[in-house]
C-alpha positions as a Markdown table, in Angstrom:
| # | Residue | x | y | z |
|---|---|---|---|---|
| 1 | Unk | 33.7 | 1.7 | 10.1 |
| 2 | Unk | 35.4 | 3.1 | 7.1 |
| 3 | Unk | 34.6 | 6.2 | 5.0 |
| 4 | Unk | 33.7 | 6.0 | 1.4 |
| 5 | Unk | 37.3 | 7.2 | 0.9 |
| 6 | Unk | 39.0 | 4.6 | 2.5 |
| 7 | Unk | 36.9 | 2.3 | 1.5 |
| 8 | Unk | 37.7 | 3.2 | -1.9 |
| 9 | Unk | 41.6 | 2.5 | -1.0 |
| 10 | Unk | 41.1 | -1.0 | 0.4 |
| 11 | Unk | 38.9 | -2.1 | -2.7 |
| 12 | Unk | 41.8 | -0.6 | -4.8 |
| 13 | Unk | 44.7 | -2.6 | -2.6 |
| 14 | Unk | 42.3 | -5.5 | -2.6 |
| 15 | Unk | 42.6 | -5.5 | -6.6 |
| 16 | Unk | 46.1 | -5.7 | -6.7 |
| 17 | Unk | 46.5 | -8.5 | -5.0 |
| 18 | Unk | 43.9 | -10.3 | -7.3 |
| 19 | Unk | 45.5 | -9.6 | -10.4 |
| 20 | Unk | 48.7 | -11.0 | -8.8 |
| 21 | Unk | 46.4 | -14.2 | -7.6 |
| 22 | Unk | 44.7 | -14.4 | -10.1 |
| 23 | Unk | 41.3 | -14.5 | -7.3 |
| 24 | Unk | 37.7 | -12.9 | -7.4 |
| 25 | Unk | 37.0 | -9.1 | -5.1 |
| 26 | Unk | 32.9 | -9.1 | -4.7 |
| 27 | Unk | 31.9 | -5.7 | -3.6 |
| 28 | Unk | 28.2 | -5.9 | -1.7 |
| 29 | Unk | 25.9 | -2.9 | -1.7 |
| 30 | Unk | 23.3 | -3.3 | 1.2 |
| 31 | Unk | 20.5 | -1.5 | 1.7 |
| 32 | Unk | 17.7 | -2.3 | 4.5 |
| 33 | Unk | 14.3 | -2.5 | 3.1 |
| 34 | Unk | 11.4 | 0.1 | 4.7 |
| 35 | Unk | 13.8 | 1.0 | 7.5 |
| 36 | Unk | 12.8 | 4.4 | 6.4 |
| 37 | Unk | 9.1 | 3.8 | 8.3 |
| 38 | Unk | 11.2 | 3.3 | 11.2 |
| 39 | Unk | 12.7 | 7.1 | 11.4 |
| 40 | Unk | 9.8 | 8.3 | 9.9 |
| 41 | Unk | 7.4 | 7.1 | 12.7 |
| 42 | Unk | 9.5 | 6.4 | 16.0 |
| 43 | Unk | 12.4 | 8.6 | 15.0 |
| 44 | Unk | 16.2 | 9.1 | 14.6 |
| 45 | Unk | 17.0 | 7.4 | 17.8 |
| 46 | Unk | 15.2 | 4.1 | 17.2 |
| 47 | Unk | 17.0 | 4.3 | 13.8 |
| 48 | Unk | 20.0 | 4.9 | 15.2 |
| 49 | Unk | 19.9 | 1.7 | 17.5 |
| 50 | Unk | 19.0 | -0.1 | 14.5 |
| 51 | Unk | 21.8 | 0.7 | 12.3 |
| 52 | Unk | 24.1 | 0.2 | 15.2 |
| 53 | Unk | 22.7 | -3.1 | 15.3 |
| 54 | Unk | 22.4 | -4.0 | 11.8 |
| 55 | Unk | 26.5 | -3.4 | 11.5 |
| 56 | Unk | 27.3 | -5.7 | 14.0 |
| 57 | Unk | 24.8 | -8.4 | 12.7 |
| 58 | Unk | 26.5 | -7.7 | 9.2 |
| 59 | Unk | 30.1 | -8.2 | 10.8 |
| 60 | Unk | 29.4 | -11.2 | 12.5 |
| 61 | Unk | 28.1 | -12.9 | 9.2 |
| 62 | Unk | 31.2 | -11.7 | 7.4 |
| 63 | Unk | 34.9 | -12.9 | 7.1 |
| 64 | Unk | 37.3 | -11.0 | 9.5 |
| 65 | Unk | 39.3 | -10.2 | 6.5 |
| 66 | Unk | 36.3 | -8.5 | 5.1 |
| 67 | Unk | 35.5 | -4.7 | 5.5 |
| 68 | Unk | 32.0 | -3.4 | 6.2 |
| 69 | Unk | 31.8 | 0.3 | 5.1 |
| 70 | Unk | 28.4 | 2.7 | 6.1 |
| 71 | Unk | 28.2 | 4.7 | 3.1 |
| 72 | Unk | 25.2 | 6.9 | 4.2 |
| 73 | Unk | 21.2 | 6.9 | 5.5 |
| 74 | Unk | 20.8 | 2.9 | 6.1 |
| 75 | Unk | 23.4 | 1.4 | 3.0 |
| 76 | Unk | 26.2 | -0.8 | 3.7 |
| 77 | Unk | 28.9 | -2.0 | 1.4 |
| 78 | Unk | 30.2 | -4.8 | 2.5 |
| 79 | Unk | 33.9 | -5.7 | 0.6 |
| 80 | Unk | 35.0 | -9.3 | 0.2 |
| 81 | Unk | 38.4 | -10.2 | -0.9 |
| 82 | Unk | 40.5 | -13.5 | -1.6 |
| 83 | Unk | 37.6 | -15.4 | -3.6 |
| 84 | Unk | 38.4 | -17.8 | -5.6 |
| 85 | Unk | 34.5 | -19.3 | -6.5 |
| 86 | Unk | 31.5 | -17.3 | -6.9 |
| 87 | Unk | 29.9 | -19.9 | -4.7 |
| 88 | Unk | 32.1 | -18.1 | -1.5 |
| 89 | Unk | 30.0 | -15.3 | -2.4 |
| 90 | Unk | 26.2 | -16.6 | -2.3 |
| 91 | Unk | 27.4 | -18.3 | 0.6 |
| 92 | Unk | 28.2 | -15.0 | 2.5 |
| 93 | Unk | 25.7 | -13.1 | 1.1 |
| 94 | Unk | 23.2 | -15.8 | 2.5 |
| 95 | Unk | 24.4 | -15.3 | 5.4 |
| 96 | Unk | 24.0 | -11.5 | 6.0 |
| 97 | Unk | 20.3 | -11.9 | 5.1 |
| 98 | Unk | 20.0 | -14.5 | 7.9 |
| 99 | Unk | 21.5 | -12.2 | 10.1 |
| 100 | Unk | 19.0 | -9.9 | 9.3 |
| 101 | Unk | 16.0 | -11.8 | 10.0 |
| 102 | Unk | 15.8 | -11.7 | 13.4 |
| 103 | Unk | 13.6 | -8.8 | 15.3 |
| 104 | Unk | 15.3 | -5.5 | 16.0 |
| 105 | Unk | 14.8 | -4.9 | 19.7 |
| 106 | Unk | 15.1 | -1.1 | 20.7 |
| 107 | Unk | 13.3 | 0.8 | 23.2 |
| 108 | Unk | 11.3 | -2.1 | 23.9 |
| 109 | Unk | 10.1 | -2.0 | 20.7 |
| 110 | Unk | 10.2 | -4.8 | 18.0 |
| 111 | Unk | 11.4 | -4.0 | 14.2 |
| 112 | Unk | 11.2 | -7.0 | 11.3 |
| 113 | Unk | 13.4 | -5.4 | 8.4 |
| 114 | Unk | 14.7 | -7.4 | 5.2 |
| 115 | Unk | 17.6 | -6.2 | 3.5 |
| 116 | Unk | 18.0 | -5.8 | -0.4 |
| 117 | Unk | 21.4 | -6.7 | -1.8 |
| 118 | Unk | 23.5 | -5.9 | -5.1 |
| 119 | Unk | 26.4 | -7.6 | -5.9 |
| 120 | Unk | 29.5 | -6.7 | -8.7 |
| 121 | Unk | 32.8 | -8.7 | -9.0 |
| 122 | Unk | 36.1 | -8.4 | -10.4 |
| 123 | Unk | 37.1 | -8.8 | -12.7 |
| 124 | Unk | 33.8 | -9.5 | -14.3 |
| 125 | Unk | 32.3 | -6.7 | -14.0 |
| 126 | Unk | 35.1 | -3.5 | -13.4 |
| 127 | Unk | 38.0 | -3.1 | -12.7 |
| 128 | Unk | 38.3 | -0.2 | -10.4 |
| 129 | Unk | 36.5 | 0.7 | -7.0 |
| 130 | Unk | 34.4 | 3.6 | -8.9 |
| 131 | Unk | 33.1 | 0.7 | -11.2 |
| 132 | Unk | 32.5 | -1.8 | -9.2 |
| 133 | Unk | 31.1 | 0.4 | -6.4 |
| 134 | Unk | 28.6 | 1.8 | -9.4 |
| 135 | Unk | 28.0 | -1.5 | -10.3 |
| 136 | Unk | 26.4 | -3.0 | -7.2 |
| 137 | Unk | 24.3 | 0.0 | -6.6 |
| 138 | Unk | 22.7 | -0.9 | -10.0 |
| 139 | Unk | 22.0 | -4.2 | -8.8 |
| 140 | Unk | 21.1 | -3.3 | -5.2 |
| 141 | Unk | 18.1 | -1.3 | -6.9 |
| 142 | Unk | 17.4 | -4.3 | -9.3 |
| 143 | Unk | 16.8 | -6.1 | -6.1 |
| 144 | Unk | 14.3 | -4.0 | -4.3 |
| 145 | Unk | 12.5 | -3.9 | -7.9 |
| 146 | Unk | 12.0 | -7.6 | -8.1 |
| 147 | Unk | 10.2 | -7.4 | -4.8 |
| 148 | Unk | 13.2 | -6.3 | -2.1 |
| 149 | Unk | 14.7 | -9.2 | 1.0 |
| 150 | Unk | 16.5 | -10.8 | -1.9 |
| 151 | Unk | 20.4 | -10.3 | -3.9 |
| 152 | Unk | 21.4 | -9.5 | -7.5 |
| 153 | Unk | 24.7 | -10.4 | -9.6 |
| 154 | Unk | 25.3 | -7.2 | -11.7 |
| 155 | Unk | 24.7 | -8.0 | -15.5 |
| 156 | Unk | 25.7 | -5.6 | -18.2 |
| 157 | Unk | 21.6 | -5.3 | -19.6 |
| 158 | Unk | 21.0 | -3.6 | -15.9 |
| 159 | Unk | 23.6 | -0.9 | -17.2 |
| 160 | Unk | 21.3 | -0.2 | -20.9 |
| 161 | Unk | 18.7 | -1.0 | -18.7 |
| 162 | Unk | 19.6 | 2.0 | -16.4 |
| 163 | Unk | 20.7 | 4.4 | -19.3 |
| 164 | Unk | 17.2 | 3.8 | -20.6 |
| 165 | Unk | 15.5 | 4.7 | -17.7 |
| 166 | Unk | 17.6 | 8.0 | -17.1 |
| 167 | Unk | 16.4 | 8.7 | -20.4 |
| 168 | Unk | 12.6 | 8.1 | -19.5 |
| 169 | Unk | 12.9 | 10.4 | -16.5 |
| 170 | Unk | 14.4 | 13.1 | -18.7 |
| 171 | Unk | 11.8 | 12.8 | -21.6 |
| 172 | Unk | 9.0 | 12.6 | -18.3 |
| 173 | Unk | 10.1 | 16.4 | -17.0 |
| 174 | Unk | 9.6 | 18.0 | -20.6 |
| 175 | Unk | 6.3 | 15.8 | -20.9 |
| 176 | Unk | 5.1 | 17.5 | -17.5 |
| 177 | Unk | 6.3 | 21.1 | -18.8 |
| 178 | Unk | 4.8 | 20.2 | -22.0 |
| 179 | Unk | 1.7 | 18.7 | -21.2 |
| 180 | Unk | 2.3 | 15.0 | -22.9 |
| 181 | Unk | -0.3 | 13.6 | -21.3 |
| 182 | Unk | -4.4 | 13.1 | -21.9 |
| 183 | Unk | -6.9 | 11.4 | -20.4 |
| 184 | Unk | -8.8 | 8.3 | -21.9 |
| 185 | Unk | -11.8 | 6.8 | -20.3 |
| 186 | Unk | -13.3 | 3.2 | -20.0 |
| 187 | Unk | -17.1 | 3.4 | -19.9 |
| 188 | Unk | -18.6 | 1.1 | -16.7 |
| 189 | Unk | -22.2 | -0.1 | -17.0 |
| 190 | Unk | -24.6 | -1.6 | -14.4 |
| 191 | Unk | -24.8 | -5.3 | -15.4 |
| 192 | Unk | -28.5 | -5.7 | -14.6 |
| 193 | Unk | -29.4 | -2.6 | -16.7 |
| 194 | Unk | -26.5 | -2.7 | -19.0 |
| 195 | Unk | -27.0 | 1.0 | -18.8 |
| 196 | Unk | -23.2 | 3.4 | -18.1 |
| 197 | Unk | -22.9 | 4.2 | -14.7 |
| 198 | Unk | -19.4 | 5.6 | -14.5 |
| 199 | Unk | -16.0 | 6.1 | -16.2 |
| 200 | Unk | -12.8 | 4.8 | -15.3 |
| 201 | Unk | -10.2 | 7.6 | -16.2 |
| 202 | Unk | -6.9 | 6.6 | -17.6 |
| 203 | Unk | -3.3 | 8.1 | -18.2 |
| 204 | Unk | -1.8 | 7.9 | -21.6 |
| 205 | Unk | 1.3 | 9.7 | -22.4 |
| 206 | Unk | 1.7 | 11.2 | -25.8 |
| 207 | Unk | 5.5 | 10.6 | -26.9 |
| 208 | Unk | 6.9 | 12.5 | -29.5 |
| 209 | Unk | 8.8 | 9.5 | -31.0 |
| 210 | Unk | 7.4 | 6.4 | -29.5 |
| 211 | Unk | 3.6 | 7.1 | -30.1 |
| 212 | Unk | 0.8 | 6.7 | -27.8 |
| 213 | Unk | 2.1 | 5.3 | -24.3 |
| 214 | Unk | -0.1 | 3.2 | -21.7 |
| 215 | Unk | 0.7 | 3.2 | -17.9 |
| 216 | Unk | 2.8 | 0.5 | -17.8 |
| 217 | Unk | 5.8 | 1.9 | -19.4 |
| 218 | Unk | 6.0 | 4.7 | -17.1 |
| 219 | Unk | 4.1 | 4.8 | -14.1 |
| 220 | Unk | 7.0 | 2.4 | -12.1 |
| 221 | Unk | 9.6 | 5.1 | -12.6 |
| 222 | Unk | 7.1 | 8.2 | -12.3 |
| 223 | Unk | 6.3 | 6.9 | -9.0 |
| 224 | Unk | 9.9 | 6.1 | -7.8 |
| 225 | Unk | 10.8 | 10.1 | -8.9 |
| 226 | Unk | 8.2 | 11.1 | -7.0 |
| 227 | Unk | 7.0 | 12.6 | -10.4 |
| 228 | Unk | 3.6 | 11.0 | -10.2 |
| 229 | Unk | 2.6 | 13.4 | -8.2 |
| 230 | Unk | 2.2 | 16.3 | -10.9 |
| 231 | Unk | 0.9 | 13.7 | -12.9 |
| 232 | Unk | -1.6 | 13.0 | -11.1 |
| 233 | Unk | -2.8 | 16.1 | -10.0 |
| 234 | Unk | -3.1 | 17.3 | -14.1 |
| 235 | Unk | -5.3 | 13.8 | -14.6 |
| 236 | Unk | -7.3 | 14.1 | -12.1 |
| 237 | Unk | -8.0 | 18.0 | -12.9 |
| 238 | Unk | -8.7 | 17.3 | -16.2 |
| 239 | Unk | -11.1 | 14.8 | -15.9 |
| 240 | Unk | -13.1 | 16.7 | -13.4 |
| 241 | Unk | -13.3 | 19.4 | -16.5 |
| 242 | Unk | -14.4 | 16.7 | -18.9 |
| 243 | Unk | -17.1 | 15.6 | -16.4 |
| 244 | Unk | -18.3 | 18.7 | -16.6 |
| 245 | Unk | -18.2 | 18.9 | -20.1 |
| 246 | Unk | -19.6 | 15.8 | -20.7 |
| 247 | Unk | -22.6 | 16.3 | -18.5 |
| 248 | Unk | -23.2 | 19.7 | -20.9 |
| 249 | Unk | -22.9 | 18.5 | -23.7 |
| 250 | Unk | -24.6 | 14.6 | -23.8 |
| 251 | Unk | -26.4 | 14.7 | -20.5 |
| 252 | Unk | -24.1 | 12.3 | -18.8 |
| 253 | Unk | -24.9 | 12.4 | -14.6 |
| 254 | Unk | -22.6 | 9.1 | -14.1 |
| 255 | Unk | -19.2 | 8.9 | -12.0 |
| 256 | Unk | -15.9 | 9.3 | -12.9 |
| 257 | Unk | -13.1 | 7.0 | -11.1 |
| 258 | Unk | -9.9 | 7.9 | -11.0 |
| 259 | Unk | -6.9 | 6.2 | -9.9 |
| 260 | Unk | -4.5 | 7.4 | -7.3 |
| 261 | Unk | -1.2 | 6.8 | -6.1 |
| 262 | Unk | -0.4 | 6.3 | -2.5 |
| 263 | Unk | 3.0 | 8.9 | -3.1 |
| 264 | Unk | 0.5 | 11.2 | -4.6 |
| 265 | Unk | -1.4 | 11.4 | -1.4 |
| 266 | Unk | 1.0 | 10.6 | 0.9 |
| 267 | Unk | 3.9 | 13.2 | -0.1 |
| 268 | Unk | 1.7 | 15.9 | -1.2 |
| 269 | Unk | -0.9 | 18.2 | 0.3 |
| 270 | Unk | -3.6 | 16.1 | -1.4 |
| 271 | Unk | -6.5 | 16.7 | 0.4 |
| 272 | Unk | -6.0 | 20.4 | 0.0 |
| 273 | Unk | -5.6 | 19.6 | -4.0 |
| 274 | Unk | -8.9 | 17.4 | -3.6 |
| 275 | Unk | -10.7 | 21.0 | -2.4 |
| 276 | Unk | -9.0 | 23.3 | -4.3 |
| 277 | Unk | -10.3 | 21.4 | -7.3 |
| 278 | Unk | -13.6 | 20.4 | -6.3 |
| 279 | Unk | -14.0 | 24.6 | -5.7 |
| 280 | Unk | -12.2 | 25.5 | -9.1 |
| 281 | Unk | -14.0 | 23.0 | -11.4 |
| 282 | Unk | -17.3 | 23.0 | -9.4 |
| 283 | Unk | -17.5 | 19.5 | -10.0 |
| 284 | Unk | -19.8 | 17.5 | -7.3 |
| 285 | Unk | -17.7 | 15.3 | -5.4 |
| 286 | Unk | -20.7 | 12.6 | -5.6 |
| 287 | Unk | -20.1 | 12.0 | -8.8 |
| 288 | Unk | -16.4 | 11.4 | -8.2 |
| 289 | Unk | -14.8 | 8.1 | -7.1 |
| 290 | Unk | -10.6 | 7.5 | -6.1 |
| 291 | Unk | -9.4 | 4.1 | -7.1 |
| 292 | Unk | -6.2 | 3.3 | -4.0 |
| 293 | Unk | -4.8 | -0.1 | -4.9 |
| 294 | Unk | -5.7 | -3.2 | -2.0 |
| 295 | Unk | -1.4 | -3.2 | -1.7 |
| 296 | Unk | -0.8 | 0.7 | -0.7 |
| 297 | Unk | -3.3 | 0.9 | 1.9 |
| 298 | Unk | -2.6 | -3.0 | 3.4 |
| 299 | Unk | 0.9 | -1.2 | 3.8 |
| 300 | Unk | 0.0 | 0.8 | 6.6 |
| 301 | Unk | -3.9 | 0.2 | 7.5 |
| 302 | Unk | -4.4 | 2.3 | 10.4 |
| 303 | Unk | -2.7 | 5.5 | 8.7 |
| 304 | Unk | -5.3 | 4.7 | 6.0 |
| 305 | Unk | -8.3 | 4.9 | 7.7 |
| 306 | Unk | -8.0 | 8.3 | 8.5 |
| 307 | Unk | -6.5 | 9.7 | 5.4 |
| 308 | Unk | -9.5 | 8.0 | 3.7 |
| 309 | Unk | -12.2 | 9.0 | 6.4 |
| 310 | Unk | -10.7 | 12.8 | 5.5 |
| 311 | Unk | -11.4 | 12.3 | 1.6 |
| 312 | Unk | -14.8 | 10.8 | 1.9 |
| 313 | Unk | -16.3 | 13.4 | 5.0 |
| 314 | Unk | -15.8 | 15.6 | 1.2 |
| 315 | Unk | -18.2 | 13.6 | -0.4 |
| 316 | Unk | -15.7 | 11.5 | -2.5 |
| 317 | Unk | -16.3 | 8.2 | -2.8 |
| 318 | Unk | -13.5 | 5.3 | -2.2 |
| 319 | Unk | -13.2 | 1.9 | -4.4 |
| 320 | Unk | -10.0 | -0.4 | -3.8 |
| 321 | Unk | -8.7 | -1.4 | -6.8 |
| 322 | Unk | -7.1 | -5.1 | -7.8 |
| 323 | Unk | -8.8 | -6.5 | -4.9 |
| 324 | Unk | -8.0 | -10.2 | -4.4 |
| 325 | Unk | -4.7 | -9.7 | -5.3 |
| 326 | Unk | -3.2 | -8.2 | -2.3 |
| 327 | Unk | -3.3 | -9.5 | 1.7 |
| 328 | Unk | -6.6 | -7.5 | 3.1 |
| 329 | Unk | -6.7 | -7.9 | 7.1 |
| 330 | Unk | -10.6 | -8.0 | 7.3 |
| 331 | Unk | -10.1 | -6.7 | 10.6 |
| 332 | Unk | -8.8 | -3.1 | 9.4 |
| 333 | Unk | -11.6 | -3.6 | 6.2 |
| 334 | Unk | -14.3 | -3.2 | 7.8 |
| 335 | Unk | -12.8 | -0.2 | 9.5 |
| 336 | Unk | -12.0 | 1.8 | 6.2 |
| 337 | Unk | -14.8 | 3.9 | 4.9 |
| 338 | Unk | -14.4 | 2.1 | 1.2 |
| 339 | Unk | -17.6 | 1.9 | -0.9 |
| 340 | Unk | -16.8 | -0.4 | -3.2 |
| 341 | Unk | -14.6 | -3.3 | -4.2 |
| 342 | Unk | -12.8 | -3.9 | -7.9 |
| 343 | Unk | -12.5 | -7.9 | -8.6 |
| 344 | Unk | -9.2 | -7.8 | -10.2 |
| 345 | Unk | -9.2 | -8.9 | -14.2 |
| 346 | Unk | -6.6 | -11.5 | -13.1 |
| 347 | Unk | -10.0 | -13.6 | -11.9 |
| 348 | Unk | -12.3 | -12.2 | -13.9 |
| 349 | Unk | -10.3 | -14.1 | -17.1 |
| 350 | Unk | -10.7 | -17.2 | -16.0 |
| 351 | Unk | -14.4 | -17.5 | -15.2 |
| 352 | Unk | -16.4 | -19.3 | -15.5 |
| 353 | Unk | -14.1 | -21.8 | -17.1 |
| 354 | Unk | -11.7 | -22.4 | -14.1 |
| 355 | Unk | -13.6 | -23.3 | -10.4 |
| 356 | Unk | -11.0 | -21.4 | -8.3 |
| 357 | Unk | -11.4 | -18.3 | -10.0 |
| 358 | Unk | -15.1 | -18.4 | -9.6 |
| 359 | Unk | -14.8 | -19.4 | -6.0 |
| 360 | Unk | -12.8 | -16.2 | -5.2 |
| 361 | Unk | -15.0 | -13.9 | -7.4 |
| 362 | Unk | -18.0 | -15.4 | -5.4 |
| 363 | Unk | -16.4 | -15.1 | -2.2 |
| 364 | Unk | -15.2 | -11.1 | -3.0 |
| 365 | Unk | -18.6 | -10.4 | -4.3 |
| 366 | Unk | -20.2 | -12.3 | -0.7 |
| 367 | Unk | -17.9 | -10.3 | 1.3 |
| 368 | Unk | -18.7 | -6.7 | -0.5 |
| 369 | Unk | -22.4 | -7.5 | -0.1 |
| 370 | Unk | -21.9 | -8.4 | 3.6 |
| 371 | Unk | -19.9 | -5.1 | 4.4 |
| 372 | Unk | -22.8 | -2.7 | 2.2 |
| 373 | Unk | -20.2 | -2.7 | -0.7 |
| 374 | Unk | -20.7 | -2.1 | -4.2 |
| 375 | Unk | -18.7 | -4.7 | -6.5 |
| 376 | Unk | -17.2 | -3.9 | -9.7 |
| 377 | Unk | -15.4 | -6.5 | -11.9 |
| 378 | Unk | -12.5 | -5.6 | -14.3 |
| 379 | Unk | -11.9 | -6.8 | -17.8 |
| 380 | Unk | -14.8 | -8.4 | -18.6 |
| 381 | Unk | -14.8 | -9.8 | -22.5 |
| 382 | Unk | -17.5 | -12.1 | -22.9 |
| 383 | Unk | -21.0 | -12.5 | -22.5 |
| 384 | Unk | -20.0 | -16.1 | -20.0 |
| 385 | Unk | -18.3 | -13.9 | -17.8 |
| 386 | Unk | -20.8 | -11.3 | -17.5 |
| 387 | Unk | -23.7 | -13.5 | -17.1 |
| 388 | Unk | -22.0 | -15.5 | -14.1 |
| 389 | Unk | -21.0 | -12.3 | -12.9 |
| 390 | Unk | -24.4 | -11.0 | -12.9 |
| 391 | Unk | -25.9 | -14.0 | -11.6 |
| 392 | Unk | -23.7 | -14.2 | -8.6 |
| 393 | Unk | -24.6 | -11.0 | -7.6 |
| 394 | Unk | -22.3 | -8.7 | -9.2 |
| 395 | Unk | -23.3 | -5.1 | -9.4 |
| 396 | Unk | -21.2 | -3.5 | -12.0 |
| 397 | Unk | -18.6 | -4.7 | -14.7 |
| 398 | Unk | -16.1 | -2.6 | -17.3 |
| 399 | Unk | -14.1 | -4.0 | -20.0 |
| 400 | Unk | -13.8 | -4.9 | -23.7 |
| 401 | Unk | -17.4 | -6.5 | -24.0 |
| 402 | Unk | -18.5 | -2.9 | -23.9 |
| 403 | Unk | -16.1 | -1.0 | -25.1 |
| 404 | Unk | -12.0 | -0.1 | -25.2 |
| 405 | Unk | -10.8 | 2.6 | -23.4 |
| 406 | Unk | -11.0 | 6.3 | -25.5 |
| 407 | Unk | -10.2 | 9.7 | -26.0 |
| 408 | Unk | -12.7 | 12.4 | -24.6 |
| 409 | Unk | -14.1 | 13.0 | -28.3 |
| 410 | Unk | -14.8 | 9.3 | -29.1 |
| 411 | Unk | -16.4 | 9.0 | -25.5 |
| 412 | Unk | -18.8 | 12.2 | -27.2 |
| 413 | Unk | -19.8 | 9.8 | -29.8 |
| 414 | Unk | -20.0 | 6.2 | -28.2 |
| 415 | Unk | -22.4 | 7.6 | -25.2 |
| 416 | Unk | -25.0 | 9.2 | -28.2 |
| 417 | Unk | -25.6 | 5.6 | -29.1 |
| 418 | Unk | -25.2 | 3.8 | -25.7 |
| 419 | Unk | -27.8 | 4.2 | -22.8 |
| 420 | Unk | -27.1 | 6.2 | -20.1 |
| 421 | Unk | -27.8 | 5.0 | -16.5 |
């Protein structure tokens, strides 16, 4: 196959001849989704067969006046020249994927991969090989963002899009070296009792031009940096000191639950973190809890079960968070050592108000009874929700009916007034 260099040449010639033509050049960046699980757990050989594969799949779903170019790790680019409707395009690019969807068979060994795809065009969107090259990779990561096995035409907002998130990661670095970031907590109360139980800890990043930042503006890209990682690491740390603090200074013997990325434990020496902390802050790990999304650990059950078994022969108890949102095997459930469930807020809003929502609360809060789990519902705002909840057999519940997340020092003040289980 050709080299980036002379791939570079034939998109070049292949311009020439569509300004004389007056025809459409697509240039097709391909790169195969989670083939990196494939290396990473059966090794270079299996990949190697793979790739092999993939390129002749790719070539046989292709015009033979096409070129297919290898461009590094598991990214194609696939070149397609004398177009003359965009509709040529879809219709290529279609089939590629269904190429693709076929088992890899390799050493006896069965691999399903999807493949995410970014498309640029001339003379749309450049009009050089370095542009349009740039421009497909744009959209090829567009793609795997909006849920990967599926293609995106470039647009120009991906460009400002990108520039803006260049300029996220930068401001991120100085907010790690700067220490940007504090800690606010959401108080979580036993709904029998109505007493506060526990305290859901929470990231907020401080910004020096755009104010007070919640999660969702940049946890997506601190993950994909891998930058969540030393994030992570400062929030949980803190909040073991504040837990401390706390219990000094209002008497507070509840929980605190904090969330944790899969990349956090899975590309880090986290269990070694997990001790070194515990030691340093002399915080008892009873009275911590790690929130691991239902998604992450459906991802890869079996590795899960023992990285989980490792945290909790610590002491450290598990919850899986958004549950009911994700694809839970049963099968691998009742094999991870999880002591509670969290009923997503995405079911909790409609209740009691819409049947299906209450039919899967029920039916999460049934299943968390049945396996000895303790269930915790998110987002709770009124007293409807909280009494069906309840009634339904419910253990605990967090959300605005009881109060906002808040900063260590308002926490001080709120639990003088509020009872504490």
């Amino acid at each position: 196959m050709p080299n980036r260099i002379l791939l570079k040449d034939r998109i070049e010639h292949a311009l020439e001849n569509a300004r004389r033509q007056e025809s459409l050049v697509a240039v097709c960046c391909l790169d195969l989704d989670n083939f990196k699980k494939v290396n990473d757990t059966y090794g270079h050989s299996y990949g190697d067969d793979v790739l092999e594969q993939t390129a002749l799949r790719i070539k046989s779903a292709i015009r033979e006046a096409d070129t297919l170019s290898r461009i590094g790790g598991d990214e194609f680019i696939v070149l397609l020249e004398n177009l003359f409707d965009v509709g040529e395009v879809e219709k290529i690019v279609k089939k590629i994927q269904l190429a693709l969807e076929e088992p890899f068979l390799t050493h006896e060994k069965q691999f399903f991969l999807s493949v995410s795809i970014g498309i640029s065009q001339y003379p749309q969107h450049g009009n050089s090989s370095e542009m349009l090259i740039k421009n497909a990779d744009i959209a090829m990561y567009k793609a795997k963002n909006a849920g990967k096995n599926t293609y995106r035409f470039y647009t120009s907002e991906m460009s400002s899009q990108t520039k803006e998130e260049v300029d996220t990661e930068n401001a991120l670095k100085v907010a790690i070296k700067e220490k940007q970031f504090i800690v606010y907590y959401q108080p979580q109360v036993n709904l029998k009792t109505k007493q506060i139980i526990g305290l859901e800890a929470l990231v907020r990043w401080k910004h020096p031009l755009r104010g007070l930042l919640g999660p969702m503006q940049f946890i997506r890209l601190c993950e994909d940096t891998k930058m969540i990682i030393p994030i992570g690491e400062y929030v949980f740390k803190q909040a073991c000191e504040d837990l401390i603090n706390l219990k000094e200074e209002t008497g507070f013997e509840g929980r605190v639950s904090i969330n944790v990325s899969g990349i956090q434990i899975e590309h880090s020496d986290f269990l070694g973190f997990l001790e070194k902390t515990l030691a340093e802050t002399s915080v008892s790990p009873s009275h911590l809890e790690l929130e691991i999304t239902e998604s992450v650990i459906m991802k890869n059950p079996k590795n899960w079960i023992e990285i989980l078994s490792s945290i909790r022969r610590l002491g450290v108890k598990i919850a899986i968070d958004d549950f009911g949102t994700g694809y839970s095997s049963l099968s691998y459930l009742r094999k991870l050592p999880i002591d509670k469930l969290k009923i997503d807020m995405s079911f909790v809003r409609d209740i009691p108000a819409e049947e299906d929502a209450c039919a899967i609360a029920k039916s999460i809060i049934n299943l968390s009874d049945s396996m000895k789990m303790v269930t915790l519902a998110e987002g709770i705002e009124t007293e409807a929700q909280e009494a069906y909840l309840r009634e339904n057999g419910c253990e605990e519940g967090q959300g605005y009916l009881y109060a906002k997340p808040m900063d260590i020092q308002s926490l001080k003040n709120f639990l003088q007034d509020y009872p504490i289980g």
